[in-house]
C-alpha positions in Angstrom: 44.5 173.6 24.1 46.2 176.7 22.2 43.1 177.1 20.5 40.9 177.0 23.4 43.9 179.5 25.4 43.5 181.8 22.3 39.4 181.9 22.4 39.2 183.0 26.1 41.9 185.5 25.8 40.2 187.2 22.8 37.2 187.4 25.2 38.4 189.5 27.2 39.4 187.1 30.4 41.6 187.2 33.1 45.2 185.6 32.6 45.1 183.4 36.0 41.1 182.9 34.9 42.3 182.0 31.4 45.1 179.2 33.3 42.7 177.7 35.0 40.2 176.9 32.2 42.9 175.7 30.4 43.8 173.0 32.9 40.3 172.0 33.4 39.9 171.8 29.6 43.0 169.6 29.8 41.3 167.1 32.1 38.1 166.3 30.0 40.2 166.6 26.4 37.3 165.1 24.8 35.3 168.0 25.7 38.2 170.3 24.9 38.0 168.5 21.5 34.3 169.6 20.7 34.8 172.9 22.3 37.9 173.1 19.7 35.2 171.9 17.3 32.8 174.7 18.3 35.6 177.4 18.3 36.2 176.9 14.5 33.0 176.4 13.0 30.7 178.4 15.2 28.2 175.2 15.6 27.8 172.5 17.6 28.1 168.3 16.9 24.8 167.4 15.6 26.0 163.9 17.4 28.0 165.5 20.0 29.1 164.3 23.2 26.8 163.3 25.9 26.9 163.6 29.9 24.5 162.4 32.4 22.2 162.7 29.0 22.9 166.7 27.4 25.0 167.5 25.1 26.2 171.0 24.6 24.4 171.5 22.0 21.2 170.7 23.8 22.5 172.6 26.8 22.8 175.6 24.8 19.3 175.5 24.0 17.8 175.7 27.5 19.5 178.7 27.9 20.8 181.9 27.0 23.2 181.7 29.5 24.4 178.5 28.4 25.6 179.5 24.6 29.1 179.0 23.7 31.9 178.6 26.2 29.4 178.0 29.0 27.9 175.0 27.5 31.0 173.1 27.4 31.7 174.2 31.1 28.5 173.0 32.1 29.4 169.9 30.5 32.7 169.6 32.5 30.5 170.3 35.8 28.4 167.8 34.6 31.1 165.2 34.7 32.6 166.2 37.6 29.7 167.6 40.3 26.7 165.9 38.6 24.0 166.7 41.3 25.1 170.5 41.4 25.3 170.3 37.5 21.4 169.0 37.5 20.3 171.4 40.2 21.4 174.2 38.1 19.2 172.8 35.1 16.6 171.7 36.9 16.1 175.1 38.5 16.4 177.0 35.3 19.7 178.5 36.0 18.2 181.5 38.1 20.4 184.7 38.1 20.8 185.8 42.1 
């Protein structure tokens, strides 16, 4: 998780932002594990992890807004609010 702590604090986030990403990292580790992954290569898992069918990888690529951090987020939400999660995707993640 240091790693992870480290990233979003380098970007510029909020400390009590930063906390709390860090304890939902520390609920899905094996997410937190590719994110890691991610962090220090700069690419993702060409077999990467898969929820409710996307990977991050194939989440970053439906949109810009989905590169990075935000994939692996979207991941999370995936796991844990899947109809919200889909909503989002299926409605092409529209900026209000």
């Amino acid at each position: 998780m240091d790693q992870i702590k480290k990233y979003l604090i380098e970007a510029g986030l909020d400390e009590d932002f930063v906390k709390r990403k860090v304890l939902t990292y520390s609920k899905h580790p094996d997410i937190a594990e590719e994110f890691s992954d991610w962090i220090r290569s700069g690419h993702y898992r060409d077999n990467g992890l898969e929820v409710q069918g996307y990977t991050a990888k194939q989440l970053a690529e439906l949109s810009q807004y989905l590169v990075g951090e935000a994939s692996f987020s979207m991941m999370i939400m995936l796991r844990e609010n899947p109809k919200k999660a889909l909503s989002k995707i299926k409605g092409g993640f529209k900026v209000k």
